[in-house]
C-alpha positions as protocol buffer text, in pm:
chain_id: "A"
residue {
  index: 1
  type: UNK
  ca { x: 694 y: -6736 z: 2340 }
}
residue {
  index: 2
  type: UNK
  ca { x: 900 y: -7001 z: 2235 }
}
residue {
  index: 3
  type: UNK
  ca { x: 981 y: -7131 z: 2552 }
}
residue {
  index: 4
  type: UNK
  ca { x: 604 y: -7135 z: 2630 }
}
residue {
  index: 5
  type: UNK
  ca { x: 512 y: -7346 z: 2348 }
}
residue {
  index: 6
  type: UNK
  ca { x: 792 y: -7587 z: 2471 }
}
residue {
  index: 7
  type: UNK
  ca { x: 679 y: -7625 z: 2786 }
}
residue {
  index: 8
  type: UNK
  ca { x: 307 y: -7668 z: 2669 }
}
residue {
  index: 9
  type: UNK
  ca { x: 414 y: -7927 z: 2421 }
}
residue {
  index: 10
  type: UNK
  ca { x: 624 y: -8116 z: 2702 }
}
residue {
  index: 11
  type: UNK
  ca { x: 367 y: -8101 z: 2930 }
}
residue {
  index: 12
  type: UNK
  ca { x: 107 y: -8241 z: 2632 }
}
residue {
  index: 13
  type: UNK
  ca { x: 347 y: -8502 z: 2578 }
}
residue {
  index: 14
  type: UNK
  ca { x: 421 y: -8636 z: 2916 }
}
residue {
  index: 15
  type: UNK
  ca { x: 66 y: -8675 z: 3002 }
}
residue {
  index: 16
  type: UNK
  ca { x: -2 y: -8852 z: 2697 }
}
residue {
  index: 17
  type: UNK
  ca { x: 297 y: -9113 z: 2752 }
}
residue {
  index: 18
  type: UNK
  ca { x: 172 y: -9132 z: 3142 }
}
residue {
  index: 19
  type: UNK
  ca { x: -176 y: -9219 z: 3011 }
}
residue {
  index: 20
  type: UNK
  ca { x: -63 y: -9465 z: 2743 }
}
residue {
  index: 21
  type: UNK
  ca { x: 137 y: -9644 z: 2983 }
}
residue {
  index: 22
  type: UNK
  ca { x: -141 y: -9710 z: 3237 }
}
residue {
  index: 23
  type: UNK
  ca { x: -360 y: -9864 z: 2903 }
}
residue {
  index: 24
  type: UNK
  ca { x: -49 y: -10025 z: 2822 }
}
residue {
  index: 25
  type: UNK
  ca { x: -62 y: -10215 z: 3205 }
}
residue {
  index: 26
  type: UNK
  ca { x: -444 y: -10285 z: 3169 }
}
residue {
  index: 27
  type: UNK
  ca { x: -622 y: -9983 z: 3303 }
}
residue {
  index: 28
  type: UNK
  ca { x: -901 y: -9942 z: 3244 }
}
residue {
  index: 29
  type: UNK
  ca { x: -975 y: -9543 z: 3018 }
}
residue {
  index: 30
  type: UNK
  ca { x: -1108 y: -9414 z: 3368 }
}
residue {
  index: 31
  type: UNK
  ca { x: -836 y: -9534 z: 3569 }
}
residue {
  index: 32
  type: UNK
  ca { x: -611 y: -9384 z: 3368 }
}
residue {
  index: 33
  type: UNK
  ca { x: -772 y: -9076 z: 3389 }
}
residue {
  index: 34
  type: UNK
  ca { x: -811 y: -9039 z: 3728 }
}
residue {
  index: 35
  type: UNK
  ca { x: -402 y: -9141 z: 3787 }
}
residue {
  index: 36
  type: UNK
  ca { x: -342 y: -8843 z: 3563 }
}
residue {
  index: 37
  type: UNK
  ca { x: -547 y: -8607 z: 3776 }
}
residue {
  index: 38
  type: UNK
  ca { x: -511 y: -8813 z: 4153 }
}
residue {
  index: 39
  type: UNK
  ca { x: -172 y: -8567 z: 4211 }
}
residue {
  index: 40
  type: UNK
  ca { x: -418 y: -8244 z: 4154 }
}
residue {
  index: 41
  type: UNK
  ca { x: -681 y: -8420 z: 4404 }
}
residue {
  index: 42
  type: UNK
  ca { x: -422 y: -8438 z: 4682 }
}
residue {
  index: 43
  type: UNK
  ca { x: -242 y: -8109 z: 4664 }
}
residue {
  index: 44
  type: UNK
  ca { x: -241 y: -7893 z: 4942 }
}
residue {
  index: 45
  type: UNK
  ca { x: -398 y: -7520 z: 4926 }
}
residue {
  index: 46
  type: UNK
  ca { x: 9 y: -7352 z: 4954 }
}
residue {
  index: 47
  type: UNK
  ca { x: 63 y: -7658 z: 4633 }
}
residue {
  index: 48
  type: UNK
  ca { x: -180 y: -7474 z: 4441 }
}
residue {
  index: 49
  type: UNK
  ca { x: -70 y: -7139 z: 4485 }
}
residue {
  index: 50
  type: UNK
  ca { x: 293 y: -7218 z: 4389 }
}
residue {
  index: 51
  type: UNK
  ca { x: 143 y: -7441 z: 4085 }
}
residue {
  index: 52
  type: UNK
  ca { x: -52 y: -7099 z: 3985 }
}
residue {
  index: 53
  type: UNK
  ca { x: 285 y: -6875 z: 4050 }
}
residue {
  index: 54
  type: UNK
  ca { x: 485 y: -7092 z: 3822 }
}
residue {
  index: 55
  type: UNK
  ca { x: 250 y: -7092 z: 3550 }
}
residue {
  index: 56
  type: UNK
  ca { x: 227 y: -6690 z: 3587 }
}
residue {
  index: 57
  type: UNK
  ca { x: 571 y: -6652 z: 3614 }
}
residue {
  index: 58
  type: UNK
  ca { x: 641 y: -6752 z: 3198 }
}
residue {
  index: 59
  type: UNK
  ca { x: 342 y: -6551 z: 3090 }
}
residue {
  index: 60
  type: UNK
  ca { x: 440 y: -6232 z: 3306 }
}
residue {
  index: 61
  type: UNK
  ca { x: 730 y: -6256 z: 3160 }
}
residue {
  index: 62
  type: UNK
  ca { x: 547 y: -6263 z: 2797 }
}
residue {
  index: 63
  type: UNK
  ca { x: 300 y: -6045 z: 2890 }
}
residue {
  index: 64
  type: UNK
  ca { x: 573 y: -5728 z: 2961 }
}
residue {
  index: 65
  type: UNK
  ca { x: 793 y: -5781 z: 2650 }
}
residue {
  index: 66
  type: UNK
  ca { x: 484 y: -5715 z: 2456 }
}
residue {
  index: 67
  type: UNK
  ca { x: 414 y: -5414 z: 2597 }
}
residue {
  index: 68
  type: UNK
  ca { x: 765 y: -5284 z: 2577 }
}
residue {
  index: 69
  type: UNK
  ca { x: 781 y: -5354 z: 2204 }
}
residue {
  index: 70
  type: UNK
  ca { x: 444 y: -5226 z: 2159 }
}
residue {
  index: 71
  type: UNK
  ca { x: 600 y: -4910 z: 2347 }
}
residue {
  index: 72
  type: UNK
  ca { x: 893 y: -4945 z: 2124 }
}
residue {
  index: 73
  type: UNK
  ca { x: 701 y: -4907 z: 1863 }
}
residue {
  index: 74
  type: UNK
  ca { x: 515 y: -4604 z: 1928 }
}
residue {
  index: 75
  type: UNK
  ca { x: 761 y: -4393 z: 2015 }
}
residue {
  index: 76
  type: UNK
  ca { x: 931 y: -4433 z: 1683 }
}
């Protein structure tokens, strides 16, 4: 879980700097915008399913230590 919230928070914080930045050179709020979501515009459909996989991949691996301590936990 930990390592989820890290990479959420990264990922919060690295858009944020990106957008700042492009204010920062004169951008307009719009242009900045659309710089943060022109590499999602672009993407291939194979880009998208390997952007999905490694987003599943971290809460798969969430999702099943859950269950085994909730099965943990039943059987004692």
């Amino acid at each position: 879980m930990k390592v989820t919230l890290i990479f959420i928070f990264m990922l919060i914080s690295m858009q944020l700097i990106t957008f700042l930045l492009d204010l920062l050179l004169g951008l307009g709020r719009n242009s900045a915008i659309s710089n943060l979501l022109n590499p999602f515009w672009v993407m291939e459909p194979f880009e998208y399913f390997l952007l999905v996989l490694l987003v599943l991949i971290p809460l798969t691996n969430v999702l099943i230590k859950i269950i085994l301590k909730k099965k943990k936990f039943n059987e004692d």
